[in-house]
DOMI-828982 format. One record per residue: x, y, z of N, C-alpha, C in turn. Coordinates in steps of 0.001 Angstrom, whole numbers, plus 500000, padded with zeros to 6 digits. Layout:
N
XYZXYZXYZ/...
***
This chain:
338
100641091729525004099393092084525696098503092905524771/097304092632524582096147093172523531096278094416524443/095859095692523810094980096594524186093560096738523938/093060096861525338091926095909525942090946097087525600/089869096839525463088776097331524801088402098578525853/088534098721526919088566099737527791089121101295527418/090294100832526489091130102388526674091358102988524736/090811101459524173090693101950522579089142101536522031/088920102399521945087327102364521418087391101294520005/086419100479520090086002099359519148086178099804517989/086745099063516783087247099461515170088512099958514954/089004100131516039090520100838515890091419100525514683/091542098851515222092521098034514260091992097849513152/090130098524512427090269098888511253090397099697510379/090768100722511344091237102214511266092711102144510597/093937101308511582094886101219511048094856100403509614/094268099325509263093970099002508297093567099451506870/092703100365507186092647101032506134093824102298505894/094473102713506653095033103591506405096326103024506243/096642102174506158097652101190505052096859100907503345/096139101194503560095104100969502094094573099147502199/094925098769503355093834097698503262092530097576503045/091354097046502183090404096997502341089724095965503508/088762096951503983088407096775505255086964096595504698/086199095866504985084537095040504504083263095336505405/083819094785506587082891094368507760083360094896508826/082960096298509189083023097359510169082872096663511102/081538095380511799080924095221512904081674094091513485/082000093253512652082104092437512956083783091693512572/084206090663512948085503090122512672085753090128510962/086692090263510794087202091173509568088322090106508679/087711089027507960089149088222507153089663088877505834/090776089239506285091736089573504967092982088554504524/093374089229503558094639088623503334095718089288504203/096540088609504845097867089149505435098762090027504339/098972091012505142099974091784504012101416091924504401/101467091128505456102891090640505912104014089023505149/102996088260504255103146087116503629102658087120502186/102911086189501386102307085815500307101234085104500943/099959085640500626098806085207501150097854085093499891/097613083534498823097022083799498181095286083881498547/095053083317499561093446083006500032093818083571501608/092667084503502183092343085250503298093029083898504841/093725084655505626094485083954506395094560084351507758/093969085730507742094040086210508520092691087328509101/092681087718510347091348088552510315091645089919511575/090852090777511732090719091631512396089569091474513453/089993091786514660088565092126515691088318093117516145/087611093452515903087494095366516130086779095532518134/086462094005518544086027094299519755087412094493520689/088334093331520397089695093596521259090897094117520622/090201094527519273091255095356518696092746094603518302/092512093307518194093465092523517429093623092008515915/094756091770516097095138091052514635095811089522514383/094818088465513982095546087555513839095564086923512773/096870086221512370097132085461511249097456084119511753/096694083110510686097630081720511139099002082002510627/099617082385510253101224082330509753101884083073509971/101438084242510093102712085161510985102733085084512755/101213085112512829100960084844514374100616084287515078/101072082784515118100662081029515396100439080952517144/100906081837517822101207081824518835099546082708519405/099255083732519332098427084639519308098303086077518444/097564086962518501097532087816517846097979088692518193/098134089873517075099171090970517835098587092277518113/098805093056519496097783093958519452097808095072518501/096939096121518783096874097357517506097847098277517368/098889098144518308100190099220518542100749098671517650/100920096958517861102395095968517050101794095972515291/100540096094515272099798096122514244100483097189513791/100016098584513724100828099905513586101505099846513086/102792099471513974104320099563513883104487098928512863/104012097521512409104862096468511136103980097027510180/102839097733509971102255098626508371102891099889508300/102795100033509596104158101607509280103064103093509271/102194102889509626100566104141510375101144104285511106/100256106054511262100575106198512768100006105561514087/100506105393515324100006105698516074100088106056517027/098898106909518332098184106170517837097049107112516542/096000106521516004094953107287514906094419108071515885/093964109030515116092842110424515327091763109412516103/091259109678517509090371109262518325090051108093518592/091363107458518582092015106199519031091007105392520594/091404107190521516090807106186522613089447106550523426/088918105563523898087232106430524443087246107376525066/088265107922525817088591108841526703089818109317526361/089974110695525536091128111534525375092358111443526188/091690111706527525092817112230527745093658111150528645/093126109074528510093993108763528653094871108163527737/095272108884526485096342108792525607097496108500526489/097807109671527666099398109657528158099485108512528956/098266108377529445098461107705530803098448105771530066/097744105313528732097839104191528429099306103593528534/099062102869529852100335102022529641101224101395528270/102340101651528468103038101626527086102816102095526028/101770103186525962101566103880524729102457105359524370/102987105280523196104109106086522584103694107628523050/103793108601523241103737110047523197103823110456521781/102563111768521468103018112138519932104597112420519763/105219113072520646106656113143520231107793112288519784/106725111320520220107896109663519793107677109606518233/106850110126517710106611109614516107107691109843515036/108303108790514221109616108824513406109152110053512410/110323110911512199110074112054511476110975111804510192/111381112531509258111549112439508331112936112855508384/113064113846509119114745114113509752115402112911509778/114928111903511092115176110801511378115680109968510591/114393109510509390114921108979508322116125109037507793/116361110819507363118209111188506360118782110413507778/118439110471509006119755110441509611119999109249510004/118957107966510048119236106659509660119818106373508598/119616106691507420119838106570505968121630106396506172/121698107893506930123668108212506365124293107125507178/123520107097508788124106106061509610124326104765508997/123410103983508033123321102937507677124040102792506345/124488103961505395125282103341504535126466103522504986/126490104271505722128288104661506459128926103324506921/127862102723507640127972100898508190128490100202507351/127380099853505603127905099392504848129087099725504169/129611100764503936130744100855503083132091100980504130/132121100532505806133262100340506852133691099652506538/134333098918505971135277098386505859136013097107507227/135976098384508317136361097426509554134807097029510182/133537096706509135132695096336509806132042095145509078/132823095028508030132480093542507418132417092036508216/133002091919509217133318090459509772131901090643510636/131725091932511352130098092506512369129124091948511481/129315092487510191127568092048509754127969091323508307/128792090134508573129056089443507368127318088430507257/126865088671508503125232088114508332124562088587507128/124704090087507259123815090647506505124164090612504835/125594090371505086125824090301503164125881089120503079/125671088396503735125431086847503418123700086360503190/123022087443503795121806087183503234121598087785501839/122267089016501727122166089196500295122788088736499459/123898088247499426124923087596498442123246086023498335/122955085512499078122115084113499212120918084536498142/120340085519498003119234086196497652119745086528496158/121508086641495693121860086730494493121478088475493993/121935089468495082121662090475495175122938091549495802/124159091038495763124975091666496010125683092589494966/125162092491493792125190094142493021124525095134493643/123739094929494687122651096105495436123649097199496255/124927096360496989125733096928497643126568097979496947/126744097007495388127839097910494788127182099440494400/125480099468494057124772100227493753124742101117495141/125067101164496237124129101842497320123291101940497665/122301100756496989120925100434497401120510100881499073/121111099774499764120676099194500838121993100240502117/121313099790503488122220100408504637122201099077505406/122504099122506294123150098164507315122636098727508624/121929098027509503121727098466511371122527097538511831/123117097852513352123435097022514004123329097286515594/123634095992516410123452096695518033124509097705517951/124161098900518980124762099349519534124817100843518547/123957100923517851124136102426516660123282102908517095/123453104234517253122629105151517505121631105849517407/120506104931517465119184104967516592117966105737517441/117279106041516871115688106659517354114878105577517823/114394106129519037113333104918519822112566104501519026/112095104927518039111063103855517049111264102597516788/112928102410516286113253101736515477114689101122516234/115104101387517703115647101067518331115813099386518901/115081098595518388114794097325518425115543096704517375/115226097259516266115297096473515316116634095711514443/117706096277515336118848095569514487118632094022515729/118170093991517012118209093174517728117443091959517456/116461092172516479115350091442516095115338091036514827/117077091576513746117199090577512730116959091687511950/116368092537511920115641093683510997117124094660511234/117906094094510157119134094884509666119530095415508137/119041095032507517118765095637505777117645096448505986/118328097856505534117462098698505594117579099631504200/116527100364503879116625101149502907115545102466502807/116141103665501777115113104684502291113916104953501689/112800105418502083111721105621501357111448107788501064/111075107309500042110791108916499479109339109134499072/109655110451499349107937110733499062107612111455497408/106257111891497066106169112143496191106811113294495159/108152114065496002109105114942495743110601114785495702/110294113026495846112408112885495814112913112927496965/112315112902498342112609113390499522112605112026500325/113689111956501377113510110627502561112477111199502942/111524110678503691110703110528504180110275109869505413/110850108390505407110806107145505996111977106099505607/111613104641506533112718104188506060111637102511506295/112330101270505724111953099957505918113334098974506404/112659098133507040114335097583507108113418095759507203/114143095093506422114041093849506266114754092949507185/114405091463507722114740090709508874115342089740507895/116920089532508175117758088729507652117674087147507592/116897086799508645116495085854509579115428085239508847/114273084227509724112838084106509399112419084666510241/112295085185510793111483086337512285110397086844510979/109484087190511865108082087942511514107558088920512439/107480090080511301107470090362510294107962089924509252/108114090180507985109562089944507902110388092129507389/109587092303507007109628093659506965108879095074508223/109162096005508576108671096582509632109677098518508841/108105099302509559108261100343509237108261101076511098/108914102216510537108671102720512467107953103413512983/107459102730514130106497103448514678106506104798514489/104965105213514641104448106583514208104735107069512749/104994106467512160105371106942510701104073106594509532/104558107075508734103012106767507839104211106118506223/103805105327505747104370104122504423103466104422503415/102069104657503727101583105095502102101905106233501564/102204105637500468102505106933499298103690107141499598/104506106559499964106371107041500001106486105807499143/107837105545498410108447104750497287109755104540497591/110378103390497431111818103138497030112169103509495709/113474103858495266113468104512494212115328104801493961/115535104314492840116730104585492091117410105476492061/118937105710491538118949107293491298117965107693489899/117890106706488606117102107763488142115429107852488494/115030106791489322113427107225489966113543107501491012/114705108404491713114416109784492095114960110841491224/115407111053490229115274112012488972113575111755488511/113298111116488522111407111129487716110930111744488708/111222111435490294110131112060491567110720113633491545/111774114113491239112117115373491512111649116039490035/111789115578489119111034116047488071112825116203486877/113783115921486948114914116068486715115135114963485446/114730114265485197114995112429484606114723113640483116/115635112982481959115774113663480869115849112711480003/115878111099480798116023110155479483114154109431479099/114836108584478493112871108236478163112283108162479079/110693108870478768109859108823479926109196106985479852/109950106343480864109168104757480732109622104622482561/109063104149483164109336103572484577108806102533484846/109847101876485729110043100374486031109129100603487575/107607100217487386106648099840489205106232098932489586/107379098111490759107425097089491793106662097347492819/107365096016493631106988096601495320108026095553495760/108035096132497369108856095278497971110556095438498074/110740095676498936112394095872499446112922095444498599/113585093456498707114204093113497917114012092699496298/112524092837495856112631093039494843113191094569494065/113085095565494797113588096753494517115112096186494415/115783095700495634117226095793495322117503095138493789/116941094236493670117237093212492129116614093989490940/115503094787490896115281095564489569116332096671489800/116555097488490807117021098697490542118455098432490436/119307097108490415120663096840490122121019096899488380/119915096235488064119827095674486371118709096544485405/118456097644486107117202097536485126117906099394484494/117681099382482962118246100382482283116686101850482756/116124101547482851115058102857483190114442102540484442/114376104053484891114180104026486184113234103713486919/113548103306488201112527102023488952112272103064490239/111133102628490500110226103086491700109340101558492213/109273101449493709108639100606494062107977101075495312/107075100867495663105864100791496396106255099604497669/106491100055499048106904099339499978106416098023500507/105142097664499564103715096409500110103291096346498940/102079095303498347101373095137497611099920095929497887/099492096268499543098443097139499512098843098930498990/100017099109499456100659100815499343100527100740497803/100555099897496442101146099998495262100541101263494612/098740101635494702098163102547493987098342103335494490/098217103729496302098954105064496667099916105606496190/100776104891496057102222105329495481102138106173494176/101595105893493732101551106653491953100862107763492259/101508109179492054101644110247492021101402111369491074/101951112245491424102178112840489673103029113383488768/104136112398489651104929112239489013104899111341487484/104286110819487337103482110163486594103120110686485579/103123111868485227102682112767484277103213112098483072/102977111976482177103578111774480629104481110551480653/104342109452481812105165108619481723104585106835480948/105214106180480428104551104647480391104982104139481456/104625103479482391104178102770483351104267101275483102/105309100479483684105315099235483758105086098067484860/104226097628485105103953097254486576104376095940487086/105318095940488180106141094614487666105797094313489403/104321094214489172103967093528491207104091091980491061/103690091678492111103896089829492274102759089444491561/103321088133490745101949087629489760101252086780490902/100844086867492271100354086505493242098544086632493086/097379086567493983095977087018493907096525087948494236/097123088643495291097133089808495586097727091238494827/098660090607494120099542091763492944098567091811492127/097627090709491266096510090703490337095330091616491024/095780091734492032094003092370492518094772094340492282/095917093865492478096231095568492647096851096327491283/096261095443490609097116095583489138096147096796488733/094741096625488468093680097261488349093905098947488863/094101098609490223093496099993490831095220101106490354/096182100523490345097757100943489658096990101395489014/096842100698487460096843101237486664095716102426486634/094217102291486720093748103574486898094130104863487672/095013104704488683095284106109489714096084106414488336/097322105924487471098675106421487100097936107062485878/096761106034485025096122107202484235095297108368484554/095298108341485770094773109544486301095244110873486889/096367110202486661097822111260487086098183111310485738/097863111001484616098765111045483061099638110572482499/099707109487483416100516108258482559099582108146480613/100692107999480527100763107566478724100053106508478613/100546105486478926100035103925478570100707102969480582/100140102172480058100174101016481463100374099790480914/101464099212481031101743097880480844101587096894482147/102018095285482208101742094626483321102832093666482444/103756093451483289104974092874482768104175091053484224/104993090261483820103961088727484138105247088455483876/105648087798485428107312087056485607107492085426484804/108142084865484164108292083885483695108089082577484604/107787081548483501107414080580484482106635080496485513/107532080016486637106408079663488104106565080806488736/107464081847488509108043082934489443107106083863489298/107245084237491151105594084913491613106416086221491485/107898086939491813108506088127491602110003088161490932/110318089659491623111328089392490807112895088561491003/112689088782492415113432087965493714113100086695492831/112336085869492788112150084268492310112865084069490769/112612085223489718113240084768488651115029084847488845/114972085913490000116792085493490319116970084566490546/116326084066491857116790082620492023117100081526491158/115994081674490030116241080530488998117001080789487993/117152082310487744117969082213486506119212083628486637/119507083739488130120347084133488710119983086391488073/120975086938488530120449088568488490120144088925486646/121681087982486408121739088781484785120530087863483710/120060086871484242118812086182483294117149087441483747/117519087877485125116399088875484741116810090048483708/117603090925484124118414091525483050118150091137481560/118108089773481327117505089333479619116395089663479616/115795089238480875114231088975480751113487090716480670/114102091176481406113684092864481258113938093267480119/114982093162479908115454093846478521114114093253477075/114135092222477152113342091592476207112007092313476307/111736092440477745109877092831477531110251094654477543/111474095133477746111176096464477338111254096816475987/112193095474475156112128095617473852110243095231472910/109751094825473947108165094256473196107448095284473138/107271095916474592106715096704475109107232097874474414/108090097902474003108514099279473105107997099458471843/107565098545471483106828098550469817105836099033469403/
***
């Protein structure tokens, strides 16, 4: 059910939009972007700021989704600062969250422990042999041996945000940190084809938090003592596949719109390697990366360009399995080093 123009004042859903770092064009009127839920090389999707929807032909064939469900899968809060025409019916909007519902950062550590505790049970392998069967398929089951990733399932003891989501396929999960080394948040990926295919939890905010290694969280805490060079992705499972194989430490950016938020300053004195999807959309965000990170004091900015047809880093596994990226990294950190 849309939320109907009555109880959220017109532009809302480009409110949430931008505060995912989408660029938002056309205030007045219907709004085509690229989906940031898909590889979207040409605009697929649009915004209506009169009923406050969002639709895509490909994630949302059926109809569009209103500005709450919007929210929830960019991972904003909601609802935004003066959301509705009338204050004070925040409480009273049917089905609308209470500020107290908003995922906190507590939450996060305490998803985090819940979810690797899952993975490393032992008597819970046969429960979610789903879930390592999507990663073993994906050619990503060094991620496990690393501690990458956590595990949801029915029946765990989760926070209403995110209380759905082992039911809905969204069982690979992993944590996000902020610009100090800190959980923050969390993402959890849908094993399945369900769409989303990724989802952050309600009331939470995704820009500017990072996935991140043990040693890129040594770079975010300020601790990292080996060469200053960092490995910057995006995307869950491409994180699991760089941060298994890759000798310097990796940080990734949860979306292709979050990528320039993300760069920090932590950034200080570092080279910068930007390893987004060779997609329109990774090319469009290649630009604005690299200026924030020299603006934080990055050294130099490279743009590492996946082999062949492969749009990430997920695709060059597929074709040339974990340890041919492993060559392939190694090689361009040996170029890039010269």
């Amino acid at each position: 059910m849309m939320d109907g123009p009555r109880s959220l004042r017109k532009g809302v859903v480009h409110d949430l939009a931008r505060n995912a770092g989408i660029e938002v064009r056309h205030l007045d009127k219907k709004c085509p972007i690229r989906c940031p839920f898909h590889a979207d090389k040409h605009p697929s999707a649009f915004l209506d700021p009169t009923t406050n929807a969002f639709y895509c032909s490909v994630c949302t064939p059926n109809g569009g989704w209103s500005a709450r469900r919007l929210a929830e899968a960019l991972g904003v809060l909601w609802p935004p600062p003066d959301a509705f025409e009338h204050p004070g019916r925040v409480q009273a909007h049917a089905g609308g969250p209470k500020h107290d519902q908003a995922f906190t950062p507590i939450q996060a550590r305490e998803v985090w422990q819940q979810a690797t505790a899952r993975a490393r049970d032992d008597e819970r392998v046969n429960a979610d042999r789903a879930v390592y069967e999507f990663v073993a398929r994906r050619g990503l089951a060094e991620s496990w041996e690393d501690g990458l990733f956590g595990i949801l399932s029915v029946g765990m003891d989760l926070p209403g945000p995110i209380s759905r989501w082992p039911s809905t396929g969204h069982r690979l999960l992993a944590p996000l940190y902020d610009g100090n080394g800190e959980i923050t948040n969390v993402q959890a990926r849908t094993i399945g084809n369900g769409s989303p295919k990724t989802l952050f939890p309600a009331g939470s905010r995704a820009a500017g938090t990072l996935f991140a290694s043990s040693s890129g969280m040594a770079v975010l805490r300020g601790d990292w003592t080996g060469t200053k060079r960092v490995l910057f992705g995006e995307g869950l499972t491409d994180f699991l596949a760089l941060a298994s194989i890759s000798p310097i430490p990796v940080l990734c950016a949860p979306g292709t719109s979050m990528a320039a938020p993300g760069i920090g300053a932590w950034v200080s004195g570092y080279e910068v390697l930007v390893a987004l999807d060779c997609d329109e959309a990774g090319s469009r965000a290649v630009q604005p990366t690299a200026d924030r990170a020299y603006e934080h004091g990055a050294t130099r900015v490279r743009q590492i360009e996946w082999p062949g047809l492969a749009k990430d880093a997920c695709e060059v596994v597929e074709q040339v399995g974990l340890e041919g990226l492993a060559d392939f990294l190694a090689q361009v950190l040996t170029e890039t080093g010269r």
